[in-house]
N, C-alpha and C positions, 0 to 999 in steps of 0.2 A: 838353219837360221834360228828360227822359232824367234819367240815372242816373250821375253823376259817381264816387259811391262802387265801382262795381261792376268788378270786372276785369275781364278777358278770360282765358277759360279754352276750353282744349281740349273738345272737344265731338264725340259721335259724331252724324249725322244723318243722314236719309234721306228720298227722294224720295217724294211721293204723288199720289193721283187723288183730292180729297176727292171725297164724294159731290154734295155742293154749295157750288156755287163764288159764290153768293151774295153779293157783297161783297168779293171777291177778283179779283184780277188773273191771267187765264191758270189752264189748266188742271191744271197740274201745281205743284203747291206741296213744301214742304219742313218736316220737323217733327224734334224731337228724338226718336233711338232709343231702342227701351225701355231701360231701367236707368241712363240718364244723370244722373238727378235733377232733370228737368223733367218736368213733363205734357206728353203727347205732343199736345194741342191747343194748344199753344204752337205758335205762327208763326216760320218762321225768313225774317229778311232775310237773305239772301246773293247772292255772286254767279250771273249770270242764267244762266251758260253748265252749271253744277248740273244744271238740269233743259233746257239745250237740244240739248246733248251726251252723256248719258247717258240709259240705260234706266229709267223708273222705277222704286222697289225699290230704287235703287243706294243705297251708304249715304257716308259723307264722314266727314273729320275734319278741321275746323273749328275757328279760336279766333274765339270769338263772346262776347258778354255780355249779359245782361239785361239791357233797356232799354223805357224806357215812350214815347210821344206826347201832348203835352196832347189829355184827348178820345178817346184813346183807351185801352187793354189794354196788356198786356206782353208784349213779342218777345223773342226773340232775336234779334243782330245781328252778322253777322260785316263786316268792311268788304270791300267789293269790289276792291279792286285787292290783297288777300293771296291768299296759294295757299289752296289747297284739295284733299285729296289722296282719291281715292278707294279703297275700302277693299274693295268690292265684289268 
């Protein structure tokens, strides 16, 4: 489906342990930091090296967008081959 209308906007983010990983890919996932203007249970797509290269904790700033899946919920999405700068 996704989300034609929605821009790409600068984003702080950061790395996590959910407690369960239930439906999820890999241990260590990525959410929006508090006071961004998402719910920090939002999903961030980004690139992989985020959480393969850093500590979790660490935080990022990322231009990502709101985006949905048929069938599924809504992410956040940053495209993977843009930079991504750590802030931590």
């Amino acid at each position: 489906m996704g989300k034609p209308e929605e821009d790409y906007v600068w984003i702080v983010v950061e790395s996590y342990r959910p407690i369960s990983t239930a439906g999820k890919h890999g241990p260590i996932h990525v959410r929006p930091a508090p006071d961004q203007g998402h719910d920090q249970r939002l999903q961030v797509r980004c690139p992989r090296e985020m959480v393969r290269n850093y500590r979790v904790g660490t935080r990022f700033r990322i231009r990502a967008k709101l985006t949905d899946k048929e069938g599924g919920g809504e992410f956040l999405s940053a495209p993977h081959q843009w930079p991504f700068f750590p802030i931590d």
